[in-house]
C-alpha positions as CSV (number, residue, x, y, z in Angstrom):
1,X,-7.4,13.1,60.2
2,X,-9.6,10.7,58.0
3,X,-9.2,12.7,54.8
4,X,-5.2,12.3,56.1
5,X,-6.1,8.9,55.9
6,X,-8.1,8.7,52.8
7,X,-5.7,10.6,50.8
8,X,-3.2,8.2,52.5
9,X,-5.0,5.1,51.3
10,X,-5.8,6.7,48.0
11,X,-1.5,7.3,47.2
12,X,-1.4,3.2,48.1
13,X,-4.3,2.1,45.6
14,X,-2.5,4.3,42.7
15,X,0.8,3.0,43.6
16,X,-0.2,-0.8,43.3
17,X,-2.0,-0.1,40.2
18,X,0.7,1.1,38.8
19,X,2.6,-2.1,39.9
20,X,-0.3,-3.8,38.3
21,X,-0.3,-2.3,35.5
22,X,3.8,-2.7,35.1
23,X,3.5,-6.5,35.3
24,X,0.5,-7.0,33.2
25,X,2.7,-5.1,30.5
26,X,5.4,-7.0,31.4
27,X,3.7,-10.2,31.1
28,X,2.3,-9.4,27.6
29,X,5.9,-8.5,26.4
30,X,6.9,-12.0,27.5
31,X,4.2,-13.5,25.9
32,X,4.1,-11.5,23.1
33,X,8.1,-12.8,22.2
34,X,6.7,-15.7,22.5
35,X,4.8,-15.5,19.2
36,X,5.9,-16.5,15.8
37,X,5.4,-12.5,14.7
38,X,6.7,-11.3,11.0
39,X,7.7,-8.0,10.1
40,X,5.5,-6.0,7.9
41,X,8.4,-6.3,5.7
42,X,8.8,-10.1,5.7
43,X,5.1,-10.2,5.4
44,X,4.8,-8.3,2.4
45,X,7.5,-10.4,0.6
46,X,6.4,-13.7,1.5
47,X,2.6,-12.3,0.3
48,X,4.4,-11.3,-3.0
49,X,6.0,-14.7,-3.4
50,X,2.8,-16.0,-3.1
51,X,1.2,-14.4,-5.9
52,X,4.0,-14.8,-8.4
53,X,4.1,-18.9,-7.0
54,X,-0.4,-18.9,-8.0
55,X,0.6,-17.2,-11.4
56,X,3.0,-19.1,-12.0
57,X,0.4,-22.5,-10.9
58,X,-2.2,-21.1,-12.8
59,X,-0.1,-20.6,-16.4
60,X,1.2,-24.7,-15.5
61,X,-2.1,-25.8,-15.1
62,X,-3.1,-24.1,-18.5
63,X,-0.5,-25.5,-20.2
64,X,-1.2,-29.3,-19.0
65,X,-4.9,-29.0,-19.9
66,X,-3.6,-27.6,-23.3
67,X,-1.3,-30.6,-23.6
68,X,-4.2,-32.8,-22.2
69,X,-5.8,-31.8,-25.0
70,X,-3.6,-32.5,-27.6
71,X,-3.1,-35.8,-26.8
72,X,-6.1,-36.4,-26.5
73,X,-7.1,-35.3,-29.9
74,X,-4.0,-37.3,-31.2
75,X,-5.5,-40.5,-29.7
76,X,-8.6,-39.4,-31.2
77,X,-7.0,-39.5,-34.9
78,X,-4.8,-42.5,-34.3
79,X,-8.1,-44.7,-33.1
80,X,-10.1,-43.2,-37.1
């Protein structure tokens, strides 16, 4: 009769942990929609955008300090 009612109460604890379980899920799905989540996809092309838009910076800021350079030299020779 007790182990009746051991196994009994045993069946009940699996059954709401199972519930448990379900709505802890479910409340991580909700929360997880939630999110501002990328696909790998999008990720990858915005991460490629990003490179090209730093080359791109870094061959700009070459060129100013080149043209920095030349005027400077070119106040340089006006001032002799």
């Amino acid at each position: 009769m007790a182990a009746d009612k051991l196994q009994q109460l045993l069946k009940e604890l699996q059954q709401q942990g199972a519930v448990v379980s379900n709505d802890l899920r479910n409340a991580l799905e909700v929360s997880l929609d939630k999110l501002p989540l990328v696909s790998q996809r999008e990720f990858d092309t915005q991460v490629e955008i990003l490179r090209r838009t730093r080359e791109k910076l870094a061959r700009l800021e070459d060129k100013v300090e080149m043209l920095e350079q030349a005027l400077a030299q070119r106040d340089n020779q006006a001032e002799d």
